[in-house]
VOPAGU-2260 file (C-alpha; in pm, 1 decimal, decimal comma):
REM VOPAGU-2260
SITE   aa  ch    i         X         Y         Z
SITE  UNK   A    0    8248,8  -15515,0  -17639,2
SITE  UNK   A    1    8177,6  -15184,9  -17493,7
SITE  UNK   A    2    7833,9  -15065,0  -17415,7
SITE  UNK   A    3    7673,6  -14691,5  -17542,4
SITE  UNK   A    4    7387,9  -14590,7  -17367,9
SITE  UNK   A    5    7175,5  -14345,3  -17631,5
SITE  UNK   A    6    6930,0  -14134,0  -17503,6
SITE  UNK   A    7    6706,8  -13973,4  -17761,4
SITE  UNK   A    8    6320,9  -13896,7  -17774,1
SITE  UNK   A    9    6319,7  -13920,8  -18146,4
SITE  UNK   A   10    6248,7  -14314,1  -18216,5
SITE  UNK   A   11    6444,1  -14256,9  -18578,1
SITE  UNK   A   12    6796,0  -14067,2  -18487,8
SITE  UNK   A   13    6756,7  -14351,3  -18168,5
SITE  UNK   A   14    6694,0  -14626,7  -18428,5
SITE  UNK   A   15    6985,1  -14476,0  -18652,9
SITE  UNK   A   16    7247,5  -14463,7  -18403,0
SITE  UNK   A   17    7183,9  -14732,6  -18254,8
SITE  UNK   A   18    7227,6  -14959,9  -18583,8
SITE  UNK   A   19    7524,8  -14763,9  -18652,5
SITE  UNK   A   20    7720,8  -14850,2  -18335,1
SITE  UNK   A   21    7591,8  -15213,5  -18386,6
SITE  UNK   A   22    7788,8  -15217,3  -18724,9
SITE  UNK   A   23    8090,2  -15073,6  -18580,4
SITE  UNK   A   24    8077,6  -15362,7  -18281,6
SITE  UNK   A   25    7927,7  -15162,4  -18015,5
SITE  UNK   A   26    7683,4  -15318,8  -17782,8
SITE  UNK   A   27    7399,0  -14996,2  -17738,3
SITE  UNK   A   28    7107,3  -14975,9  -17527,4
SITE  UNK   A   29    6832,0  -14717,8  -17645,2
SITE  UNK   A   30    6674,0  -14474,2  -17385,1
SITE  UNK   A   31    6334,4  -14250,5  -17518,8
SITE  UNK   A   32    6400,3  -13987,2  -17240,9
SITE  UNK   A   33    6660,2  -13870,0  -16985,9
SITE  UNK   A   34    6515,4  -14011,0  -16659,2
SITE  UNK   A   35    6505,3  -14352,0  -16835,1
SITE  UNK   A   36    6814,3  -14309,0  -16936,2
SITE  UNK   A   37    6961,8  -14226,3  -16582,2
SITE  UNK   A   38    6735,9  -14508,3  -16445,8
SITE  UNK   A   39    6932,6  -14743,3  -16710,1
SITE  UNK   A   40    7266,2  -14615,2  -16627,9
SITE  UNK   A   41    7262,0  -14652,6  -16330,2
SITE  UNK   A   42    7111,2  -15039,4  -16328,7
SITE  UNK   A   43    7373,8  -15137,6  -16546,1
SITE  UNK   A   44    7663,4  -14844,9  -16604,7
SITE  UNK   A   45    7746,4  -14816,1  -16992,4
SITE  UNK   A   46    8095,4  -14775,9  -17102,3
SITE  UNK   A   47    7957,7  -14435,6  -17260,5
SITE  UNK   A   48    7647,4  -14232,7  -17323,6
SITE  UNK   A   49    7490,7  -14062,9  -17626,4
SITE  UNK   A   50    7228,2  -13808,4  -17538,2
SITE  UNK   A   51    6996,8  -13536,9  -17727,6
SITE  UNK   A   52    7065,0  -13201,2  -17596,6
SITE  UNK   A   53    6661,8  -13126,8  -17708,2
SITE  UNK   A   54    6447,7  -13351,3  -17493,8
SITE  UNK   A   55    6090,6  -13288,9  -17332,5
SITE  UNK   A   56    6059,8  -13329,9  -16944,2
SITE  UNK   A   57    6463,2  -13338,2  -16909,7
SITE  UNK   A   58    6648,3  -13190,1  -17169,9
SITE  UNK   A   59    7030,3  -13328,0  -17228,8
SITE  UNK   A   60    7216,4  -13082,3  -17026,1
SITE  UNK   A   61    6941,6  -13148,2  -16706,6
SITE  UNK   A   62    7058,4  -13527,9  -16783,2
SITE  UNK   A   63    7397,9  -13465,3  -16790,0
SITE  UNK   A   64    7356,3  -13295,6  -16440,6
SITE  UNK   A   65    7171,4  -13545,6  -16298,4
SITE  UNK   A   66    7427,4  -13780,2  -16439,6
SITE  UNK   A   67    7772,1  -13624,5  -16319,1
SITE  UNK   A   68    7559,6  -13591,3  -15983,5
SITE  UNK   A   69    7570,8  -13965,4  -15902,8
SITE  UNK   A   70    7885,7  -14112,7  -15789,0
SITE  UNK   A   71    7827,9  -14430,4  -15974,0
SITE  UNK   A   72    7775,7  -14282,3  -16367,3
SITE  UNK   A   73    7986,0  -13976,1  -16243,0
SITE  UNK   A   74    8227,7  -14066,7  -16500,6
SITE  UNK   A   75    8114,2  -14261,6  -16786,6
SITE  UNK   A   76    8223,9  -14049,5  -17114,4
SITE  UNK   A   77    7914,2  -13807,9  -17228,8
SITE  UNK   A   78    7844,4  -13706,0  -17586,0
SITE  UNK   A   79    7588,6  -13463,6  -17710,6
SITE  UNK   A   80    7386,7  -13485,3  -17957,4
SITE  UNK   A   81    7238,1  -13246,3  -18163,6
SITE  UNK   A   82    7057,2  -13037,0  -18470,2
SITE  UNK   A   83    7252,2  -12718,7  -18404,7
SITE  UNK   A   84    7541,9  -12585,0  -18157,5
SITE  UNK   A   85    7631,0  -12209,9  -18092,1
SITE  UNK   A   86    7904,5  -12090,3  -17922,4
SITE  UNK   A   87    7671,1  -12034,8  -17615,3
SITE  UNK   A   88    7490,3  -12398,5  -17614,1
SITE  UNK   A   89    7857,9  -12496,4  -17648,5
SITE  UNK   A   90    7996,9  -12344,0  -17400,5
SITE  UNK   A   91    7707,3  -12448,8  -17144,6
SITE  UNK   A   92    7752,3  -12854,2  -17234,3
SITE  UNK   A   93    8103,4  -12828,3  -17168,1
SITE  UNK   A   94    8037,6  -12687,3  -16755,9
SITE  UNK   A   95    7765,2  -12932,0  -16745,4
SITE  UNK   A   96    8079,5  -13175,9  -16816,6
SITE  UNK   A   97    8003,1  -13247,0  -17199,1
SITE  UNK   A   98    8340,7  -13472,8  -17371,1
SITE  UNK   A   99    8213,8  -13412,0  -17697,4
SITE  UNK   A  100    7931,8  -13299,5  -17947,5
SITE  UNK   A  101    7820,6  -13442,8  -18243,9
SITE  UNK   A  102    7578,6  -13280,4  -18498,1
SITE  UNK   A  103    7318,5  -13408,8  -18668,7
SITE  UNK   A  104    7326,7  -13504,9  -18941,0
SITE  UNK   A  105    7639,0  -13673,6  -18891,8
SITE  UNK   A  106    7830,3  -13961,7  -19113,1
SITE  UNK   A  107    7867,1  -14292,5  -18940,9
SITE  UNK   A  108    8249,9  -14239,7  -18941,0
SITE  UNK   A  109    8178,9  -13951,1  -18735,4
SITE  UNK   A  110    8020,7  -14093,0  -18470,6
SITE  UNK   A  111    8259,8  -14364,8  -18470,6
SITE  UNK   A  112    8536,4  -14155,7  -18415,0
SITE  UNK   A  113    8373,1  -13931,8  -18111,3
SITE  UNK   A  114    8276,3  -14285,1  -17972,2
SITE  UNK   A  115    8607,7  -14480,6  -18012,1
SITE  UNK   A  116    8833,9  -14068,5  -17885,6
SITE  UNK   A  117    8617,6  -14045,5  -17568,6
SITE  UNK   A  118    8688,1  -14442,7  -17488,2
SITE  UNK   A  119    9051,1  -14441,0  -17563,1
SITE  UNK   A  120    9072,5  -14143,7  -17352,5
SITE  UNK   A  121    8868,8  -14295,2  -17060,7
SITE  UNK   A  122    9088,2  -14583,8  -17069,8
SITE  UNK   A  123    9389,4  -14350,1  -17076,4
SITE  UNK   A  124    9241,5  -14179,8  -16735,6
SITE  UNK   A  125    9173,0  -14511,0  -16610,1
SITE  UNK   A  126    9537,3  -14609,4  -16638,7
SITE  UNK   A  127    9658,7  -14293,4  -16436,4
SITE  UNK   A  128    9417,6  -14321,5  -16212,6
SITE  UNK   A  129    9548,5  -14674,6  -16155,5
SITE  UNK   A  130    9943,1  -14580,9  -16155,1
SITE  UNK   A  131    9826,9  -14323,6  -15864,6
SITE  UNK   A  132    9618,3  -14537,3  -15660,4
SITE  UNK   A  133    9902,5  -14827,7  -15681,7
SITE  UNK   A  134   10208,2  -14570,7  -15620,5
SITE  UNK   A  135   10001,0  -14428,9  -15319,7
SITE  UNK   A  136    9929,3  -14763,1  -15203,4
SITE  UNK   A  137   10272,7  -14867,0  -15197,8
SITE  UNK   A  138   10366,6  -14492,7  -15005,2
SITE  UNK   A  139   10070,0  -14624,7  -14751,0
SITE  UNK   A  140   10240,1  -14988,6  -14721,3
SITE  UNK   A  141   10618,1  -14831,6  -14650,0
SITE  UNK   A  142   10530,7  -14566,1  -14405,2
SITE  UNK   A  143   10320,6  -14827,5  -14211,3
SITE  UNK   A  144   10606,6  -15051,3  -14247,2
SITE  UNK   A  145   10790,4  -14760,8  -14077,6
SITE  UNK   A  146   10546,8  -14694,7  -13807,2
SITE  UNK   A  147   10544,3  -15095,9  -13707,0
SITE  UNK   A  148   10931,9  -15132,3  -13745,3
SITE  UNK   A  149   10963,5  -14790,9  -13473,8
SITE  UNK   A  150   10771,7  -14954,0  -13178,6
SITE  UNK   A  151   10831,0  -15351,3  -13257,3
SITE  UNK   A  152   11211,9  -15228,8  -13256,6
SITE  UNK   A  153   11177,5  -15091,4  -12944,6
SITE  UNK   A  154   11041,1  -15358,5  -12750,4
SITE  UNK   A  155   11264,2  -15643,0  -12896,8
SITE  UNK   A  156   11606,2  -15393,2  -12764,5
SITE  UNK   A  157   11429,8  -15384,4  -12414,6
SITE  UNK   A  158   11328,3  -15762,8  -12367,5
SITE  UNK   A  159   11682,2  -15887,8  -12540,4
SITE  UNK   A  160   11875,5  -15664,0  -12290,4
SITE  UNK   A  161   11614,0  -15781,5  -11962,7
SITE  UNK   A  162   11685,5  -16150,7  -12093,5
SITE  UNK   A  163   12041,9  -16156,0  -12103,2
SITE  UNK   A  164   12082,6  -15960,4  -11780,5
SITE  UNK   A  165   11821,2  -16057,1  -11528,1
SITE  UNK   A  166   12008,0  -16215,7  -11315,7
SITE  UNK   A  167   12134,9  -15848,7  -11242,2
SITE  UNK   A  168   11881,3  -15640,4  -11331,2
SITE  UNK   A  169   11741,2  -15382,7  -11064,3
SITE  UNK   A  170   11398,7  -15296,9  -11016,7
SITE  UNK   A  171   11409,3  -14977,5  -11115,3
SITE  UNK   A  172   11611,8  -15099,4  -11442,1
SITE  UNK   A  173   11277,3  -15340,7  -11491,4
SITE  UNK   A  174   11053,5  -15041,7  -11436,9
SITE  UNK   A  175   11172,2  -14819,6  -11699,8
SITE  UNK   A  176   11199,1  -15087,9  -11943,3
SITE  UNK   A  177   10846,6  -15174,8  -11900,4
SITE  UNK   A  178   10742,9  -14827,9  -11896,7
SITE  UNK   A  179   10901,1  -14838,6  -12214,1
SITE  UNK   A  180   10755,0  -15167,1  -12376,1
SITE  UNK   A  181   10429,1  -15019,3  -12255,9
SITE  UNK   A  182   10429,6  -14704,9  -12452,1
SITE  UNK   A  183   10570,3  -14879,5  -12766,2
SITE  UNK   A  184   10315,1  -15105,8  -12703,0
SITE  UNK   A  185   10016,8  -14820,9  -12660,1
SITE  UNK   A  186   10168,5  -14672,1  -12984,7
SITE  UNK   A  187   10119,6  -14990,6  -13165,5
SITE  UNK   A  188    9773,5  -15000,4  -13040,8
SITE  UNK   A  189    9668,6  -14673,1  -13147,9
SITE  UNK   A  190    9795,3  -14732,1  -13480,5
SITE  UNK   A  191    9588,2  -15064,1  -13476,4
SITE  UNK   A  192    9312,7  -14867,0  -13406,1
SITE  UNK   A  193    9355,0  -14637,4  -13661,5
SITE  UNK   A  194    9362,3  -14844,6  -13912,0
SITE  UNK   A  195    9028,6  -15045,3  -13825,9
């Protein structure tokens, strides 16, 4: 069940959306004001948020802001709501980081479409942000593999060759083998350290 955080100041249009999302199996939460309805979102992130554009104290696009602001609600799908849109107001919601409008009045199957477009397309995002971070992961895990293999390679072809020959071996043979261990060894290290 997916949860819709609406933030209006209007008690009715709250009431009225609210029920409506509740019929179409949404799960909302109702918000009289934007920094109540940050405060909310940010206690317990919605799967999307419904806000006013015409507020007292914060008006929707100061929310939205405030919103895409915090790394933690950065993201959640935003949908304004309101009376009347020029191209302007428009224009303005959709640098704030608006996904949609919806105008009031508006039909239930309305709002259930802008609600059920900006979720499918979060989900969407979602998924390639997932493809990404497991492609790059698995880039991460083979170069490392590489960077292990180099060094551990290394010192395995110098202490084979010192085992089988050390009845012969010279010291200056031993010296430049451990000079070499060593720096595989450092390189190792530093790559250790790197990683912690």
């Amino acid at each position: 069940m997916h949860h819709v955080l609406v933030i209006d100041d209007s008690d009715d249009v709250r009431a009225v959306v609210m029920q409506t999302l509740k019929q179409f199996g949404f799960s909302p939460r109702g918000a009289k004001d934007g920094r109540t309805g940050i405060e909310m979102a940010l206690a317990d992130p919605p799967d999307l948020i419904i806000c006013d554009v015409r507020m007292p104290d914060l008006d929707g696009y100061q929310t939205l802001a405030a919103i895409r602001d915090l790394p933690a609600i950065a993201n959640v799908p935003f949908i304004f709501l309101t009376a009347a849109m020029d191209k302007r107001a428009m224009r303005r919601g959709m640098v704030t980081g608006a996904d949609d409008f919806l105008t009031k009045p508006f039909e239930p199957e309305e709002l259930l479409e802008a609600v059920t477009t900006r979720l499918a397309r979060q989900t969407e995002l979602e998924c390639e942000y997932f493809k990404r971070a497991e492609k790059l992961h698995k880039g991460v895990d083979h170069l490392l593999a590489h960077e292990i293999a180099g060094p551990l390679d290394g010192i395995l072809g110098l202490t084979a060759d010192m085992l089988r020959s050390s009845q012969t071996l010279v010291p200056e043979k031993v010296t430049a083998s451990a000079r070499k261990i060593n720096e595989s060894v450092l390189r190792l290290n530093q790559l250790a350290k790197s990683l912690s």
